[in-house]
C-alpha positions in Angstrom: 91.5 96.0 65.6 91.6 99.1 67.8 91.3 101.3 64.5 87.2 101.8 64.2 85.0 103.5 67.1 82.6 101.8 69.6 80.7 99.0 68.4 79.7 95.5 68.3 81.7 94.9 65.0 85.2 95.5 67.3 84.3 94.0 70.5 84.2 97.2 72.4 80.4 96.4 73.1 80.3 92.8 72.2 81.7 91.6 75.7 77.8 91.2 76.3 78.5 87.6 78.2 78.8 89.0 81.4 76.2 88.7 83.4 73.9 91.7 84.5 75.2 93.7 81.6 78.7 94.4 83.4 81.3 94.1 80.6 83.1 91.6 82.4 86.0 91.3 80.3 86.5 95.3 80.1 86.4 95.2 84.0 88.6 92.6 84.3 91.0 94.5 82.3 90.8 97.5 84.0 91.3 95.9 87.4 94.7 94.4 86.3 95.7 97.5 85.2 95.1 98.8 88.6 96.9 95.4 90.1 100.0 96.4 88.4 99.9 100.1 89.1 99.3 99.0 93.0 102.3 96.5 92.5 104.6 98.6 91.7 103.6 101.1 94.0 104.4 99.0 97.4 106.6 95.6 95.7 109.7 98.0 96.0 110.1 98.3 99.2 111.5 94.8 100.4 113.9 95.0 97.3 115.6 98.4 99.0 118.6 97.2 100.2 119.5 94.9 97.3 119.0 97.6 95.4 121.2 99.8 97.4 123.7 97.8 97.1 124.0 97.8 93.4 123.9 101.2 92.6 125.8 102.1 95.7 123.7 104.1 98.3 122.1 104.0 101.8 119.1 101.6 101.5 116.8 104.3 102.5 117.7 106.7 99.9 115.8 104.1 97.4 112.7 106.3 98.6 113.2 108.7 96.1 112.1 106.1 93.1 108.9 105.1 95.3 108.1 108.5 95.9 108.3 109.7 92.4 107.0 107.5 91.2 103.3 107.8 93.7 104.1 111.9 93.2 103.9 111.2 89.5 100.5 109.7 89.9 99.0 112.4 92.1 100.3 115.1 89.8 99.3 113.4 86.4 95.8 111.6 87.2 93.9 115.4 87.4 94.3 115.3 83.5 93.6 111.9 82.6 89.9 112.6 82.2 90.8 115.6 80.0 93.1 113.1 78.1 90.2 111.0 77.9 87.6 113.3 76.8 89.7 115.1 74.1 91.4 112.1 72.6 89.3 109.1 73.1 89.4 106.1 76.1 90.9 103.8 73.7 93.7 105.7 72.4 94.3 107.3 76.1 94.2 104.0 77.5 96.4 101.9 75.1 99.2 105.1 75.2 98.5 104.9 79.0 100.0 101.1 79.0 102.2 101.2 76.5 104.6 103.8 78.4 104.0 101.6 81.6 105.1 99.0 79.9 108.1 100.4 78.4 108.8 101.9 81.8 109.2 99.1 83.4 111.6 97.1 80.8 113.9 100.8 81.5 113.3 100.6 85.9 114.9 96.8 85.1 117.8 98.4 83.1 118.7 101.3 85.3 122.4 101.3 86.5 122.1 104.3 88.6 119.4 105.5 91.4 118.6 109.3 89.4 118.0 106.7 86.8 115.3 104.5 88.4 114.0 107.1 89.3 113.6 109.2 86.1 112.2 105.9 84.9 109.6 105.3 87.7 108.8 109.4 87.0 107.7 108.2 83.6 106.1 104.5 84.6 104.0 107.2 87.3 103.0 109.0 83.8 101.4 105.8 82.4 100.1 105.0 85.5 98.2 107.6 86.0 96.5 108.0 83.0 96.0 103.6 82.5 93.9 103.5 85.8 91.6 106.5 85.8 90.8 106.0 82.1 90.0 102.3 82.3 87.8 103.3 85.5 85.9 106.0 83.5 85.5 103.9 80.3 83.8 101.5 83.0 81.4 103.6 84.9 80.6 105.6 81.5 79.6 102.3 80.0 77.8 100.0 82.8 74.0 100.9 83.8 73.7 102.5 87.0 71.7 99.5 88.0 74.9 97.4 87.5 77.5 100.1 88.7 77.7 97.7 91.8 78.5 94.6 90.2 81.1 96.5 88.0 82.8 98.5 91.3 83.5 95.0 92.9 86.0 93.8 89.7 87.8 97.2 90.3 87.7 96.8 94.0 90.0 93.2 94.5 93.0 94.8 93.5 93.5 97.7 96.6 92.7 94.7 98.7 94.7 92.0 96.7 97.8 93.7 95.5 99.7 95.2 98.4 99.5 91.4 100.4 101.3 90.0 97.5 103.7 92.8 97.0 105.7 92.7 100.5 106.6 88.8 99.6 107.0 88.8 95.7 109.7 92.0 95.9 111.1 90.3 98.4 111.3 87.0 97.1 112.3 87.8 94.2 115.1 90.4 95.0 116.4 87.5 97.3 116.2 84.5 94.8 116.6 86.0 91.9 117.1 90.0 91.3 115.4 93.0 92.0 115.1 93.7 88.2 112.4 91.1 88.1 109.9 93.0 90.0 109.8 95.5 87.1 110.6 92.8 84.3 107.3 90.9 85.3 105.1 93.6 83.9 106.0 93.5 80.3 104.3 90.5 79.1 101.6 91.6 81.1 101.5 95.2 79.6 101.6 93.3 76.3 98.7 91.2 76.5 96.9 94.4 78.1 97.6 96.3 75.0 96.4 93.6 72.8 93.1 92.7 74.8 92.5 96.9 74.9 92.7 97.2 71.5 89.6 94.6 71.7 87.9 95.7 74.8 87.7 99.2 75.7 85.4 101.6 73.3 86.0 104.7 72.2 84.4 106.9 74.0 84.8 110.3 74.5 83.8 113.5 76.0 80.9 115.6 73.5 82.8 118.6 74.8 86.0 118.5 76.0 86.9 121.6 77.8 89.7 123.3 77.7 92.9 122.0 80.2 93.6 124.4 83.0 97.5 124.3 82.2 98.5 127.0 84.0 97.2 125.4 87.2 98.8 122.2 86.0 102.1 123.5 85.8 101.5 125.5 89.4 100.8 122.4 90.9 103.3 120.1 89.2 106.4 122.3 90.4 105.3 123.2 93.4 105.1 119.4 94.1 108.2 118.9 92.5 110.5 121.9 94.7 109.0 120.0 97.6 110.0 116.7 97.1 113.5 118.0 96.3 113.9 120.2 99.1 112.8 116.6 101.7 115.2 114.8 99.8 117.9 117.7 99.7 117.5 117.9 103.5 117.7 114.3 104.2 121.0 113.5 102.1 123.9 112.3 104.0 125.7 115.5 103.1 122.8 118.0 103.0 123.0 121.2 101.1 121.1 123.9 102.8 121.7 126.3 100.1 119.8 123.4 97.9 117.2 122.9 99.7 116.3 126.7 101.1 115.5 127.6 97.2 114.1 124.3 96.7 111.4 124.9 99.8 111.1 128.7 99.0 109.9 127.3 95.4 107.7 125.3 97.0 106.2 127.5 99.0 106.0 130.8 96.9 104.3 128.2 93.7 101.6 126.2 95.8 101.0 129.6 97.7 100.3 131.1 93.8 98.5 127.8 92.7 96.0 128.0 95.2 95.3 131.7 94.9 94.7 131.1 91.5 92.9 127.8 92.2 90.6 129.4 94.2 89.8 132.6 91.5 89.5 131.0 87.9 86.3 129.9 87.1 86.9 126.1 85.7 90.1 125.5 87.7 92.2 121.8 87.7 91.4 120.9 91.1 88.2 122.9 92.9 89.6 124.1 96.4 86.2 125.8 96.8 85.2 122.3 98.1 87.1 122.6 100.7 84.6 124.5 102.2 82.1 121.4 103.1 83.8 120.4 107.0 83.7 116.6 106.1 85.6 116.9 103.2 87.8 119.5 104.8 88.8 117.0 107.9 89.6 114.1 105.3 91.4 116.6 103.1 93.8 117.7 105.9 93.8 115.3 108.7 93.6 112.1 106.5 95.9 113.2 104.2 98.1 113.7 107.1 97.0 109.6 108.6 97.3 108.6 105.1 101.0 109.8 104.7 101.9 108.4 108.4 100.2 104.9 107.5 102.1 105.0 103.8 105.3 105.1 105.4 105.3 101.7 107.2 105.3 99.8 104.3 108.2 101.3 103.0 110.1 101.8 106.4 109.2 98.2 108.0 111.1 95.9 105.6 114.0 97.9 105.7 114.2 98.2 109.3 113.9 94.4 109.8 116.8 93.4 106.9 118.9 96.5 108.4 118.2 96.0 111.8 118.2 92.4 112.5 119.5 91.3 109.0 116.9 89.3 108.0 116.9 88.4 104.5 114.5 90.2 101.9 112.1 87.3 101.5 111.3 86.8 104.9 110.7 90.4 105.6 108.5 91.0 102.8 105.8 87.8 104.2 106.6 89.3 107.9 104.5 92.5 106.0 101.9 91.0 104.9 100.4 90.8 108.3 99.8 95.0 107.8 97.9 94.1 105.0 96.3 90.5 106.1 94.5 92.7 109.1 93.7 95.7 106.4 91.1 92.7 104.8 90.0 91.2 107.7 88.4 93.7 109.0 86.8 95.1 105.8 83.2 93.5 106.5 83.0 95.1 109.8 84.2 98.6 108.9 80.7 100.0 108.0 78.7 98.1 110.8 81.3 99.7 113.3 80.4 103.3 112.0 77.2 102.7 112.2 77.1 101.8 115.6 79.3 104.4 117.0 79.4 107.1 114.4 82.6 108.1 112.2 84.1 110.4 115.0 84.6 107.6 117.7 85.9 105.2 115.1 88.2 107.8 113.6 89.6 108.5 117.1 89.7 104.8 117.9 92.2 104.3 114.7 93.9 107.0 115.1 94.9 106.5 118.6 95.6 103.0 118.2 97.5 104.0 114.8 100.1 105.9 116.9 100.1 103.0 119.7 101.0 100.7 117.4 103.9 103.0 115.6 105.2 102.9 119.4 105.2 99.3 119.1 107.3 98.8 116.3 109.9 101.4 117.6 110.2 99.1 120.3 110.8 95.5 118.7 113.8 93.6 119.1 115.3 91.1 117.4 114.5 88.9 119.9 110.9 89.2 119.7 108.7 86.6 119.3 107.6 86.3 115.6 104.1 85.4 116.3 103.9 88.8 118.7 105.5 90.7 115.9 102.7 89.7 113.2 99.6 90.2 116.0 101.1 93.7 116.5 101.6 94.2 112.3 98.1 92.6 111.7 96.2 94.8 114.6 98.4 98.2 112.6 96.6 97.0 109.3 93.2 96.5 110.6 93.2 100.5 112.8 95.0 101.4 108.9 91.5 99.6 107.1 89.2 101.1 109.5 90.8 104.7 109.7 90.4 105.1 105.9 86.8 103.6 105.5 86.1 106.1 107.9 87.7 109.5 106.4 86.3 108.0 102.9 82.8 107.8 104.3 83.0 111.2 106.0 84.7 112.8 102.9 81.6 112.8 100.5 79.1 112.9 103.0 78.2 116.3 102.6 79.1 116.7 99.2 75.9 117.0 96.6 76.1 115.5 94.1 76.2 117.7 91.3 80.2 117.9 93.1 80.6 114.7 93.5 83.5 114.9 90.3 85.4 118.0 91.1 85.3 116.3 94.9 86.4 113.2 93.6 89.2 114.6 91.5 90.6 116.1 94.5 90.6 113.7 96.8 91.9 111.7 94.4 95.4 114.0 94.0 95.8 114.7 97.8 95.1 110.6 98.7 98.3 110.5 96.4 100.4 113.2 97.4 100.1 112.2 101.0 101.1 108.7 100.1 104.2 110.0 98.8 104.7 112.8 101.4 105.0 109.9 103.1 107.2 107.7 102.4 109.1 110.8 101.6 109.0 112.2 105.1 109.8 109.1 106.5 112.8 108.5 104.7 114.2 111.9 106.0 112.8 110.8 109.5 115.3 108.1 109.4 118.1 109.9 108.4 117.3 112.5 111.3 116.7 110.0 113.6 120.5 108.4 113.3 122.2 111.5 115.3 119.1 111.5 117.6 119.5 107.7 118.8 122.9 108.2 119.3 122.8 111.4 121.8 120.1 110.1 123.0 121.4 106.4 123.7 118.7 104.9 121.5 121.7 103.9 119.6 121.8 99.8 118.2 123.2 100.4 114.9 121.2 100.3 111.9 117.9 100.2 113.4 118.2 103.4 116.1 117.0 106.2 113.2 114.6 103.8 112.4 113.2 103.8 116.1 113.2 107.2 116.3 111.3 107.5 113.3 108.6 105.2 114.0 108.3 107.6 116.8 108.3 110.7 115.4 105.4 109.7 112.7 103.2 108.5 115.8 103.7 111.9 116.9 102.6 113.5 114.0 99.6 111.4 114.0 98.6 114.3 116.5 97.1 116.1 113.6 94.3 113.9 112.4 93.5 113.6 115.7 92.8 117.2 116.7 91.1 117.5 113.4 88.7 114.5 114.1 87.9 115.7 117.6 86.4 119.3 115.9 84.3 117.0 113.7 81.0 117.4 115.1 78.9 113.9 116.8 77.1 113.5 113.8 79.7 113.9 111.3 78.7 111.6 108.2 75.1 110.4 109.5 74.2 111.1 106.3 75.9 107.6 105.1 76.2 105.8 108.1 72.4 106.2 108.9 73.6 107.5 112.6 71.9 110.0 114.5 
């Protein structure tokens, strides 16, 4: 079935139904690969505690299995299309899901947090090479004419997947057991694996280059010592020994990864793009909003079932207001850059971003739900419109014999800031504890928690001295603007 290359004979190419010449079926696959890689990356969250409290540990130390698990993505997507080119989409692609698969049956069997997370490390592996495959095979295989059409199938995921996340972790955690938000993707990898076998041709690179390893591994470490030294600092018994070589790693291997980034001649991840201003602003300052936005999700639920014991399942549909207000606002995103240029709406999110962290700090649990879910709903929408806007202004300037090497790099840092993220704001919490109670912020579970809300509206102040050097006219290029 999967054994012969592209052709109508396997139906690789005869998914010819679809109207427009979009292989609908193809597409449709590919998007529920990226469903469950979303899934998985946000439906943890709610299930924290629960899962806490069976392997034994603070409820926030769970955000080492959602940060490996994004930081596995960001490190492993740069040589997917490699993967692709050398061994074939279909091959790639079926590999790609059966180790997701497989993955997930071992997240569902861990007995031990280093053990969930070794096995979200290797469901990242799959993850990262099911998605960016699929999309390839896609774009490499629709007319340009119809490139559109086929976007939109991949598109309803991002938008669909993280509203269903918050309440199906936490439904299921509380009815049932956390072990079924991993469980649930094994007859769905199966069936994937079958309908790849008929769906997704063999194509292939005519040249595949060969991998920059050596910038692979730079990069992969560096991330790696980095992670650990957050994690080492944030531990409830720290160990500063630990985490000194763990940051001087860190530092000494990125520092030697970008030298060498920025000298070989067909390097992993083109930092000489980083020259263009519009791409540099939405390299640094919205990787910075992106990490600071990608923290909520992880942080909210917790706070809520820790903080004013609310049960999993009620926290996790109390989220999806973040994400409700992310959609709502979607048609209106490019008409409002349009009409006041990508600077003022950048600022506009931003500011509002860090109003609305404020806000949460500041909940009770005597506040009115239906205040609670406005406030949520307007942090999704600002969320919604702050990244159209640093996605817009990121390729503006790029030409587009770039546009790849630009979009591979974006790519990685949109990932590592997600995981930065949630990273940081674990340790945010941890550090926050001692600082509520000197500070008198102190009302049990949920002072760190109000101190860390704080803290990441603070560092908001980044993207927001990076947007102001962005000059008026900042992205006119796409937004039509002058």
């Amino acid at each position: 079935m999967g054994g012969r290359s592209a052709g109508r004979a396997d139906g690789s190419v005869s998914d010819a139904d679809s109207a427009g010449g979009v292989r609908r079926g193809l597409a449709l696959l590919v998007a529920g690969g990226l469903f469950m890689e979303i899934l998985d990356g946000t439906v943890i969250a709610p299930a924290a505690p629960h899962i806490a409290a069976d392997f034994g540990v603070p409820a926030i130390a769970v955000n080492v299995a959602v940060t490996a698990y994004v930081l596995t993505l960001a490190v492993v997507i740069p040589i997917s299309g490699w993967l692709s080119d050398r061994f074939g989409a279909r091959r790639i692609f079926m590999t790609a899901v059966a180790i997701f698969t497989l993955a997930s049956a071992a997240c569902a069997a861990a007995v031990t947090l280093p053990m969930l997370t070794g096995t979200r490390v290797l469901q990242g592996v799959g993850g990262a090479m099911m998605v960016p495959v699929g999309r390839l095979v896609v774009l490499r295989t629709t007319a340009k004419s119809d490139l559109m059409k086929a976007i939109a199938f991949l598109t309803w995921p991002a938008l669909v997947a993280p509203v269903i996340a918050p309440a199906l972790g936490g439904a299921l955690s509380t009815y049932a057991s956390w072990r079924w938000i991993f469980l649930i993707n094994v007859p769905l990898g199966l069936v994937g694996l079958v309908l790849a076998g008929r769906l997704v041709p063999d194509v292939r690179g005519a040249d595949a280059a060969r991998l920059d390893w050596r910038g692979f591994g730079l990069v992969a470490v560096g991330v790696a010592a980095l992670v650990i030294g957050i994690e080492t600092v944030g531990s409830g018994s720290p160990d500063r020994a630990g985490a000194g070589t763990a940051f001087g790693v860190a530092v000494v291997t990125l520092t030697v990864a970008v030298l060498y980034l920025l000298r070989t001649p067909r390097p992993l991840l083109d930092l000489r793009i980083l020259r263009i201003a519009t791409y540099r602003v939405t390299a640094f300052g919205g990787s910075v909003f992106r990490a600071v936005i990608s923290a909520i999700p992880f942080l909210l639920p917790v706070f809520l079932q820790l903080g004013f014991g609310w049960s999993a399942a009620k926290a996790g549909l109390v989220v999806i207001s973040l994400f409700l207000g992310n959609i709502a606002i979607k048609p209106l995103t490019t008409p409002l850059m349009r009409r006041f240029g990508i600077r003022p709406v950048l600022l506009g999110a931003i500011i509002t971003s860090a109003a609305c962290l404020v806000g949460i700090a500041a909940v009770q649990a005597g506040t009115p739900l239906p205040l609670l879910v406005a406030l949520l709903a307007l942090s999704g929408t600002v969320r919604s419109i702050g990244f159209s806007a640093y996605n817009s202004a990121a390729f503006a300037d790029v030409e587009p014999e770039r546009m790849t090497t630009a979009n591979s790099l974006m790519s990685t840092l949109q990932e590592l800031g997600a995981g930065l993220g949630v990273a940081v704001g674990a340790l945010l919490v941890r550090v926050g504890g001692p600082v509520a109670d000197t500070t008198g912020l102190d009302d049990g579970a949920a002072g760190g928690f109000r101190v860390a809300f704080v803290l990441l509206a603070v560092l908001l102040i980044v993207p927001a001295i990076e947007a102001l050097r962005l000059p008026r006219t900042a992205g006119s290029a796409v937004t039509g603007r002058r």
